[in-house]
Each structure stands twice: as structure tokens, then as C-alpha cells.
C-alpha positions as CSV (number, residue, x, y, z in Angstrom):
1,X,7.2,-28.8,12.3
2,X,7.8,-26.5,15.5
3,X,9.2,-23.8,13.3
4,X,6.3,-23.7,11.2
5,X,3.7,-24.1,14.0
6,X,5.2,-21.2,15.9
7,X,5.0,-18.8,13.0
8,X,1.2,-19.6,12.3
9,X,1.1,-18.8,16.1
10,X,2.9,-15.7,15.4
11,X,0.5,-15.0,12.8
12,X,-2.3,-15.5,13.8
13,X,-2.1,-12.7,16.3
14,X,-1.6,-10.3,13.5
15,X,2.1,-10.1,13.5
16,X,4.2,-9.7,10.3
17,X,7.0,-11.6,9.2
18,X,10.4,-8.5,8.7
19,X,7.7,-6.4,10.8
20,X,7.5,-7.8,14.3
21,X,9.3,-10.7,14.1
22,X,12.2,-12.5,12.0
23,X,12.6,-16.2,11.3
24,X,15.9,-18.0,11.4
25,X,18.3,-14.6,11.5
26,X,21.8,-15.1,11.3
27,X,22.9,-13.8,15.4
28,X,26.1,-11.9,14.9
29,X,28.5,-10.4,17.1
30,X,29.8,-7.1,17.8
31,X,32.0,-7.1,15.6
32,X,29.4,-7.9,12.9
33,X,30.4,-11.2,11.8
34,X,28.0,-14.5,12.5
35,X,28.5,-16.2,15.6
36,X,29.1,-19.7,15.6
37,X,28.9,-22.4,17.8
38,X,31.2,-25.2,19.3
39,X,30.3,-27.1,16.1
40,X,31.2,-24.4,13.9
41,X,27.7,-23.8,12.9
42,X,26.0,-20.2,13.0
43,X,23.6,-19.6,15.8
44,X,20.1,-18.9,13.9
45,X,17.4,-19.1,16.3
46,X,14.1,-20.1,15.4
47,X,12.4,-16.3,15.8
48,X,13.2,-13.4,17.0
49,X,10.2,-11.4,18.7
50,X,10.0,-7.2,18.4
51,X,8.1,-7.0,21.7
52,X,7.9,-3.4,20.1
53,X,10.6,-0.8,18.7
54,X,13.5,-1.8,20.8
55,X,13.0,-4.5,22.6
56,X,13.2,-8.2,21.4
57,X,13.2,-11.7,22.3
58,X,14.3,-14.9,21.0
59,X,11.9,-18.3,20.7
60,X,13.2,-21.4,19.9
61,X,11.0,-24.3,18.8
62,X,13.9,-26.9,18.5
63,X,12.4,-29.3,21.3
64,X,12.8,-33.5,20.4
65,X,9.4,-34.7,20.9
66,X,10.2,-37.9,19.9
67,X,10.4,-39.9,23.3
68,X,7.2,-38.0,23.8
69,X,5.4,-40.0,21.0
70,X,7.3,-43.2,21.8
71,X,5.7,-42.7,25.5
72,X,2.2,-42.2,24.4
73,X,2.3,-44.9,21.9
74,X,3.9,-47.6,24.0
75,X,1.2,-50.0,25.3
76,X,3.7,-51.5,28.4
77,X,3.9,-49.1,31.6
78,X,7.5,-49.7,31.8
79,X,8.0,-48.7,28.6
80,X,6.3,-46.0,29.2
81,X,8.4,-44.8,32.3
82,X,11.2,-45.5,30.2
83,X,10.2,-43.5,27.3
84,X,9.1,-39.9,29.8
85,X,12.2,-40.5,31.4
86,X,14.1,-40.1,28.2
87,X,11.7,-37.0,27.3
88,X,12.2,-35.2,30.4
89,X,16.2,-35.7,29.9
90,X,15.6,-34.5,26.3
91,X,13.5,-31.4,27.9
92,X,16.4,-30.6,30.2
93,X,19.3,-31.1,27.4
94,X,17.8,-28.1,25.3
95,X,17.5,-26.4,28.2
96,X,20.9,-26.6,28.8
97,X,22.0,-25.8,25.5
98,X,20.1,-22.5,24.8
99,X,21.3,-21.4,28.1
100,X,25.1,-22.0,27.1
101,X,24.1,-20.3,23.4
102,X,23.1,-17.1,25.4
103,X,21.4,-15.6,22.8
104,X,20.3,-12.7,24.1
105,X,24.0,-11.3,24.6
106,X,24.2,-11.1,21.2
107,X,21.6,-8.0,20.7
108,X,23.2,-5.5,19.2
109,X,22.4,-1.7,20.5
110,X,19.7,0.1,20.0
111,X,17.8,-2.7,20.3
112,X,18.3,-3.9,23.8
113,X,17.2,-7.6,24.5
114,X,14.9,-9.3,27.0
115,X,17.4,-11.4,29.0
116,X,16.1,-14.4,28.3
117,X,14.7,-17.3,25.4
118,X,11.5,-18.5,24.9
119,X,11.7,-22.5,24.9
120,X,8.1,-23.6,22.4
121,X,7.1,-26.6,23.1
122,X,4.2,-26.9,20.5
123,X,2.9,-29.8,22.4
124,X,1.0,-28.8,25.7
125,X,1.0,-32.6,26.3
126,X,4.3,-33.1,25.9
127,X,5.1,-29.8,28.0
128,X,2.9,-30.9,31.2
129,X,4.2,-34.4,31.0
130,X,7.5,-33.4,31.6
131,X,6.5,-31.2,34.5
132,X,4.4,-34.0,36.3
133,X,7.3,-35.9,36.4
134,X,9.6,-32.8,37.5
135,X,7.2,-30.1,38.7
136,X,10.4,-27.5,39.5
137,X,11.6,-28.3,35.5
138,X,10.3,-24.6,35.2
139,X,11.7,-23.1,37.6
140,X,15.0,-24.2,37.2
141,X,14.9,-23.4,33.4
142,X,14.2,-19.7,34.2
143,X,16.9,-19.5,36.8
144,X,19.0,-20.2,33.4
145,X,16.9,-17.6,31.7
146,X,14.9,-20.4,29.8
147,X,11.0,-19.8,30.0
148,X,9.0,-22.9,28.6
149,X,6.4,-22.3,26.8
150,X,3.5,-24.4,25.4
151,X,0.8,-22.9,22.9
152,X,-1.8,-22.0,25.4
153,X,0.9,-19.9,27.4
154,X,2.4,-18.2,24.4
155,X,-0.7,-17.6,22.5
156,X,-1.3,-15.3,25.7
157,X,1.6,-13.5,26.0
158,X,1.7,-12.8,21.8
159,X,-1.6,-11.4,22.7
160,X,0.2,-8.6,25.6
161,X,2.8,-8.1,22.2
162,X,0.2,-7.2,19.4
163,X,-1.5,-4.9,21.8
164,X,2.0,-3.4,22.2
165,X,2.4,-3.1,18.3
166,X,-1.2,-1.5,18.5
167,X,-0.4,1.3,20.8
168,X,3.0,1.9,18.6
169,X,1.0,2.1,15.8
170,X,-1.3,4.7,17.2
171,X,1.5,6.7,18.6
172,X,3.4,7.1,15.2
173,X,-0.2,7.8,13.5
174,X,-0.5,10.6,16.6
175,X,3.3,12.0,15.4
176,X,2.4,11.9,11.9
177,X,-0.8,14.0,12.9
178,X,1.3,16.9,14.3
179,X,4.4,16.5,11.6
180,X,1.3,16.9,9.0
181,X,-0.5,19.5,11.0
182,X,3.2,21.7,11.5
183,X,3.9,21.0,7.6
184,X,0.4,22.8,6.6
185,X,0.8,25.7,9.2
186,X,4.0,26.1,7.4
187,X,2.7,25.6,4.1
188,X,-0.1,28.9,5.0
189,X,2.7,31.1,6.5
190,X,4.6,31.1,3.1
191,X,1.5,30.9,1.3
192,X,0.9,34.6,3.0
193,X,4.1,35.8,2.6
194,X,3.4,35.2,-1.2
195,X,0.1,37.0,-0.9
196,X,1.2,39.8,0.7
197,X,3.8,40.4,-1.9
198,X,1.5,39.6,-4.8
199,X,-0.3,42.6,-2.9
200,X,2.7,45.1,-2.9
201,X,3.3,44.2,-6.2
202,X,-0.6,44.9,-7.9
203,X,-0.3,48.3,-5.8
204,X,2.6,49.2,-7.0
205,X,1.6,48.2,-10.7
206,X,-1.3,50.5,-10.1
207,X,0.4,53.1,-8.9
208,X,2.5,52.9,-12.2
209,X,-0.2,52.8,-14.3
210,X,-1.9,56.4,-12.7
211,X,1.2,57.6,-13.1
212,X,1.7,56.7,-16.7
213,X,-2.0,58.2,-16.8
214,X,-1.1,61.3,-15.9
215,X,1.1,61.7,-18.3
216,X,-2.2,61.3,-21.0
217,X,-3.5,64.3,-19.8
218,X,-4.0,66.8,-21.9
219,X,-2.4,69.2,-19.8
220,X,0.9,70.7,-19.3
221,X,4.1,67.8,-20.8
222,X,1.5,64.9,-21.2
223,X,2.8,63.0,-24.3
224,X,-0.9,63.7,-26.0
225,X,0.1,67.5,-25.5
226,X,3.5,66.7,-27.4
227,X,1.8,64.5,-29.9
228,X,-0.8,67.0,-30.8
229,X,2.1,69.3,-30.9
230,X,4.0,67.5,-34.0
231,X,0.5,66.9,-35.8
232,X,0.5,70.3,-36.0
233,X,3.7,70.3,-37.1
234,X,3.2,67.8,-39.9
235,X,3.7,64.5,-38.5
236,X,0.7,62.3,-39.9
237,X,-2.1,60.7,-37.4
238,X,-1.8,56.7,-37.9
239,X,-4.0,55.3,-39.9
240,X,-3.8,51.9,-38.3
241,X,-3.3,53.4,-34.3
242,X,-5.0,56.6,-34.5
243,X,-4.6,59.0,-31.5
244,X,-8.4,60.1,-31.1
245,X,-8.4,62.6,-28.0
246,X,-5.6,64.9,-30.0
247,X,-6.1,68.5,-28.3
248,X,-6.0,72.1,-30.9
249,X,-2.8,74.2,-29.9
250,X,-3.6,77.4,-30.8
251,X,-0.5,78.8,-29.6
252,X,1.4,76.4,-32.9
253,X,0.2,77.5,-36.3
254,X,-0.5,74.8,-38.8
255,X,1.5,74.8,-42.0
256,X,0.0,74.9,-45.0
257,X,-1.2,72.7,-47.0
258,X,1.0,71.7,-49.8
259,X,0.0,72.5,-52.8
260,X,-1.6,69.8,-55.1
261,X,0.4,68.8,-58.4
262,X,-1.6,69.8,-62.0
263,X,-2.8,67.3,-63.0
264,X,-1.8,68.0,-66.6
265,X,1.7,66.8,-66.0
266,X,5.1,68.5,-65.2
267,X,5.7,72.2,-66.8
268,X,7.7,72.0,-70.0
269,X,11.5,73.1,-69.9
270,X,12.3,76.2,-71.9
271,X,13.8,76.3,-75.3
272,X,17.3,76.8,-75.5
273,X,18.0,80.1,-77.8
């Protein structure tokens, strides 16, 4: 029930399950196996808190509050100083034990831990009961690194941690700005290189092509001059690619004509004597 309270604590303030926190992990060593305790059972606390990148802390919600509800329910003052006195004893017992589990130590780098565990009770009656009857319960508990906790006091500090995550947020969405801002300026520069040499490249196309021009001229070795030249010669125009600027060289007489077959047929052979 403490377990499930805390996390609709934890989410409530906007925090995300694998995100900013994690529920029940398996606490391992350094040399990355689980870590178990003088039971033999592995040390899973209830949450661990990402007060933001690095930086994290554990809650545990295990707290008995049975003797709590024995002492509000019992209808005889003496059994009701019986029943706190057996809830404060429970209160100082997990105390106890969460400072010998020294979670904390068990961070592994980068992530550096907060030096202490968060004790949730999720009963603020419970929680003030005890420290009526002990007011220095607190302070003794934090001297073993154990802060207590009831809903009004965490609800607060998950409050200082969200506004965290907020400013996180905005701080990667700032470096994702600029990494997006440096990839476009990038993106231009080879974008004009490419221009530039699309440019050398169409001048030097048409440089090619008033070159080939020239050679159309019909002056001097054009290849029109030299075409008009075997024309004259005998070649025959196309029919299909005609050259239509051909240019007279007078200086080349055209052959004649041949002359046209009669149309009567081939001249008979003579007669053999």
C-alpha cells in the first residue's frame, strides 16, 4: 500500500516511471552482481529518485503501520500507550535497518548519490504521533542519514525535483537548438560549395559550346567549310539531316554530272564474225 501510494505521489508531480525515477531496482555492487542482505535476500528499495541527470536518491515506503491502527482503534488509554509505544519502536527499528542497508553506497559512478534515504511514512498521523511521543525521533534518524518523510513534506520536495527536471528539459531543448542551428550552417556551406561548382561547370560547358561554334563558321577549317568541300566533291547532302548553311567553293570545281542511262535499255553486244 506504501509502495503504491508513493508512486501516485511520484506521479502526480509529473514524473515518469524509467524517466525520473525507478521502482523496486535490483541495488548491485561494484562488481555488478545484486547485493544481498544478512537474510540472503537482494536489497531492492522501494524507488529510486533522479533528482536530475546524476544525482539520485532512495525512498523507502516499508514503514509497519500496524501498531499505528491498533492505537487509534483501541478504546482503553492504556491500550493505547501500549499500542504508540510499540509504533514508535517500530518507527525506530526501520530506522535502524535502512541505515545498516546503506543504500546509498551502492551508486554506481556516474551517477553520484545523495547520502542519504528517504523514510515515507504515508500516514502524516502516524508520522506526528511518533514524534509527539519522541520529538528528537527526527533528528536522530538524520544523524543516521534517514530523513522521515510524511506526504505533506515529500509532496514539497517532489515539487523542488520536477522543477529540476524542467530546467533539464529546457537546457537539452537549448543544446538541441544550437546542434540544429550548427547542422543547417553546415548543411548551406556544402550546399555552396555545390553551387559554386555547378557554376564552374555551366561556364565551362559554355565555353565548350562557343568553341565548338566556332568551328561552324564558315570560315577558314570550320567543319561546314570541309563539309561543303566533299559536296562538291560528290558526297550527297542527307536527306533526313540536311546541312542547310552549305557555303559555294569556288576555288573546287564540281564534277559533272553523270550521265543518265537510255532509257531504251543496255547497247546490244556485237556479232561475232
Amino acid at each position: 500500500m506504501g509502495r503504491d501510494h508513493l508512486e501516485e505521489l511520484l506521479s502526480s508531480q509529473g514524473l515518469t516511471r524509467g524517466v525520473h525515477f525507478d521502482t523496486q531496482p535490483v541495488i548491485r555492487g561494484t562488481d555488478g552482481k545484486p547485493v544481498k542482505n544478512e537474510d540472503g535476500a537482494m536489497m531492492r528499495p522501494d524507488v529510486i529518485l533522479h533528482l536530475d541527470e546524476r544525482r539520485e536518491v532512495i525512498i523507502d515506503s516499508k514503514v509497519s503501520l500496524t501498531a499505528y491502527v491498533d492505537y487509534v482503534n483501541a478504546e482503553k488509554e492504556a491500550d493505547r500507550q501500549v499500542f504508540l509505544k510499540a509504533h514508535l519502536e517500530s518507527i525506530r527499528k526501520h530506522v535502524k535497518e535502512l541505515a545498516a542497508k546503506d543504500y546509498a553506497s551502492y551508486i554506481q559512478s556516474p551517477k553520484v548519490a545523495a547520502g542519504y534515504v528517504i523514510m515515507f511514512v504515508p500516514n502524516m498521523g502516524a508520522l506526528w504521533a511518533a514524534l509527539r511521543a519522541e520529538p528528537d525521533l527526527w533528528r536522530k534518524a538524520a544523524d543516521a542519514n534517514v530523513y522521515m518523510a510524511d506526504e505533506q513534506t515529500l509532496y514539497g520536495a517532489l515539487k523542488i525535483v520536477r522543477m529540476t527536471w524542467t530546467q533539464v528539459a529546457q537546457a537539452q531543448n537549448h543544446e538541441k537548438v544550437y546542434e540544429l542551428a550548427n547542422e543547417m550552417i553546415d548543411r548551406v556551406g556544402i550546399f555552396l560549395q555545390k553551387y559554386e561548382g555547378l557554376g564552374k561547370a555551366l561556364r565551362k560547358a559554355s565555353d565548350e559550346y562557343e568553341d565548338g561554334l566556332k568551328k561552324l563558321e564558315p570560315q577558314g577549317q570550320s567543319i561546314l567549310n570541309t563539309s561543303g568541300k566533299l559536296i562538291k566533291l560528290g558526297a550527297k547532302n542527307s536527306g533526313k539531316h540536311p546541312i542547310k548553311a552549305l557555303i559555294d567553293i569556288d576555288d573546287i570545281p564540281a564534277l559533272p554530272a553523270p550521265e543518265e542511262a537510255s532509257s531504251e535499255g543496255p547497247a546490244p553486244e556485237p556479232e561475232n564474225e
